[in-house]
N, C-alpha and C positions, 0 to 999 in steps of 0.2 A: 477492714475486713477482707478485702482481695489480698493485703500480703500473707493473711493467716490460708484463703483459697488455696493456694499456689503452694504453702505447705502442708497443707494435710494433703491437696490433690498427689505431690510428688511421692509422699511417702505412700499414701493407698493406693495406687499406681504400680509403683516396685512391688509392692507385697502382691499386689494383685493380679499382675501378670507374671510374678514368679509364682505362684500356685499355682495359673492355668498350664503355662508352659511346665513344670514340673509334673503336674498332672497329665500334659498330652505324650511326653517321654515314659511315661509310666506307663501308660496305655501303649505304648508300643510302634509311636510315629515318631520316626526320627528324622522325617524329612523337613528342609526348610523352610518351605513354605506354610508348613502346621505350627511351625514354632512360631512363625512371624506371625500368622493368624493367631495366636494364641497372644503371643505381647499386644497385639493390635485389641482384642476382644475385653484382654485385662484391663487398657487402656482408655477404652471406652465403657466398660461397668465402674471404673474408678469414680467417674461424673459423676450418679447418684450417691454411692458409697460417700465421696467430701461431700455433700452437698448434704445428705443427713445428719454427718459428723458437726457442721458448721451452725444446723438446724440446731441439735442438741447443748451446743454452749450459751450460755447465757452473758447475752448483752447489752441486757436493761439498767443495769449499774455496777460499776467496777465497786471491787470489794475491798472496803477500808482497812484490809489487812497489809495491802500493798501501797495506799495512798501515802506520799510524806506527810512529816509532821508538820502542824500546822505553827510552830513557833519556826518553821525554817524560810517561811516565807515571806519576813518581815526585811526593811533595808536596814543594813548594819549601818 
């Protein structure tokens, strides 16, 4: 489950401090240190954000759409 962490974390991370930082340029602060606050801020609301995306998948049993077949795992 930590290697699926690491990517929803990346991906909601980038989404998410590109919204705040696009949002703080919009608002009219173009200095750097706002924008870095802003990648930092995105960066740290991403935590919950994976953390209820990882909440919401279901991992009580893999789905026998995906499973191989059961005649493939006999020795030839």
């Amino acid at each position: 489950m930590l290697h699926f962490a690491f990517a929803i974390y990346s991906i909601v991370s980038s989404v998410t401090s590109g919204i705040l930082v696009v949002a703080v340029i919009v608002a009219g602060y173009f200095s750097w240190p706002t924008v870095i606050g802003a990648m930092i801020a995105g960066a740290l609301l991403s935590f919950p954000i994976a953390y209820k995306v990882l909440k919401q998948m279901d991992w009580s049993e893999p789905d026998k759409r995906h499973a191989a077949r059961s005649d493939r795992w006999y020795i030839r």
